[in-house]
C-alpha positions as CSV (number, residue, x, y, z in Angstrom):
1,X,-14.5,6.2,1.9
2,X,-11.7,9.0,2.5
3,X,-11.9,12.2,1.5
4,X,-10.7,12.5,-2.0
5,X,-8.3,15.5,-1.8
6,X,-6.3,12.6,0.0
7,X,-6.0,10.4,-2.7
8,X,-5.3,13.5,-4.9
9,X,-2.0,14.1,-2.6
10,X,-1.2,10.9,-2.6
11,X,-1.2,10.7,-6.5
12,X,0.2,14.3,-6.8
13,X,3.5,13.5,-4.5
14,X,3.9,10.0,-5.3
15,X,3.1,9.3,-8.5
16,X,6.5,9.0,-11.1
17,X,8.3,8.9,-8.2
18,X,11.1,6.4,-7.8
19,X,12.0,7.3,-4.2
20,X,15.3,7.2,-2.9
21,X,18.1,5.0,-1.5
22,X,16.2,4.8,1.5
23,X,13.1,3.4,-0.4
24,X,11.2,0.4,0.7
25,X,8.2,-1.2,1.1
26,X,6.8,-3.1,4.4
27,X,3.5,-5.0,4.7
28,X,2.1,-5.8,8.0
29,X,0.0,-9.2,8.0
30,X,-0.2,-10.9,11.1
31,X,-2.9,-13.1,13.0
32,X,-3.8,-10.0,15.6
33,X,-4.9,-7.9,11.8
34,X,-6.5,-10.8,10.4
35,X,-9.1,-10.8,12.9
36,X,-9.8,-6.6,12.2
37,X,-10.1,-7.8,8.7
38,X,-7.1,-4.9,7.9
39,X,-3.8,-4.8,6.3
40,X,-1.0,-1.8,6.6
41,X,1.5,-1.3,4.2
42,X,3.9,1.4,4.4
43,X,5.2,2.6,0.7
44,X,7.6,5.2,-0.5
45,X,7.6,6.9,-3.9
46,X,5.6,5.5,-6.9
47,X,3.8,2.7,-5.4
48,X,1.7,4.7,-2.6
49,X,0.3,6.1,-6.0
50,X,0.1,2.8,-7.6
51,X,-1.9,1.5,-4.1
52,X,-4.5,4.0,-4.1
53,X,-5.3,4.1,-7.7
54,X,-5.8,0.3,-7.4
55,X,-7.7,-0.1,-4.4
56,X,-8.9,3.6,-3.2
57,X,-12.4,3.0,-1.9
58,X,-11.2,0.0,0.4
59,X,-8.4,2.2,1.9
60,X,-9.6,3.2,5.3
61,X,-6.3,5.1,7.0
62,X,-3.8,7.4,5.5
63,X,-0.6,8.7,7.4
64,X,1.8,10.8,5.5
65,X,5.1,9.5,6.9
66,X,7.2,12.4,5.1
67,X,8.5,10.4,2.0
68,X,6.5,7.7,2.9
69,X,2.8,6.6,3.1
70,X,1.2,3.9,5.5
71,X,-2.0,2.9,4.6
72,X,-4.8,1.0,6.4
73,X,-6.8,-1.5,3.9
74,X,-9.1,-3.6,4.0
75,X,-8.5,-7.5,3.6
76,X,-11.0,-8.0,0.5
77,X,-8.5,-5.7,-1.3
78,X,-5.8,-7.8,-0.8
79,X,-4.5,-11.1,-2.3
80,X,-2.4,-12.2,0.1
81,X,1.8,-12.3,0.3
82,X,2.3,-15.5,-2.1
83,X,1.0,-13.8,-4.9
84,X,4.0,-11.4,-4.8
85,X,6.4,-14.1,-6.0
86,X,6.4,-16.0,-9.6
87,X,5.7,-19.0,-9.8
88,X,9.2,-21.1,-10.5
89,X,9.8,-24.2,-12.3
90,X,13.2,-26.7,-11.9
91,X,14.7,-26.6,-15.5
């Protein structure tokens, strides 16, 4: 596992934090990280916080991208992309 005063940063800088115009979120799930068994997401403002409170001890890179994080994860953490989206019924 990383080094905790990471995660402390993370929460520190992030946390609250809305970000700004510029905000966004990107996840990186292809074939070629499916095989590493490894997801990156790079997250501004309140939900790098949200990320590493959730799944800390399966995060295995952090780069500080000024306003931004990227983290490296590991698959087991992660549900997939389908689960981002409701569930929506025809009325």
């Amino acid at each position: 596992m990383l080094d905790r005063k990471i995660y402390d940063k993370i929460i520190r800088e992030f946390k609250g934090k809305a970000g700004g115009p510029e905000g966004e979120s990107i996840l990186v799930d292809n074939n070629e990280e499916r095989k590493t068994g490894l997801i990156e997401i790079y997250v501004h403002g309140k939900n790098a916080a949200k990320i590493a409170e959730r799944c800390w001890p399966a995060i295995t890179e952090v780069k500080f991208e000024g306003e931004a994080v990227t983290f490296t994860i590991k698959r087991s953490a992660f549900r997939g992309v389908h689960t981002a989206f409701k569930i929506v019924r025809e009325e």
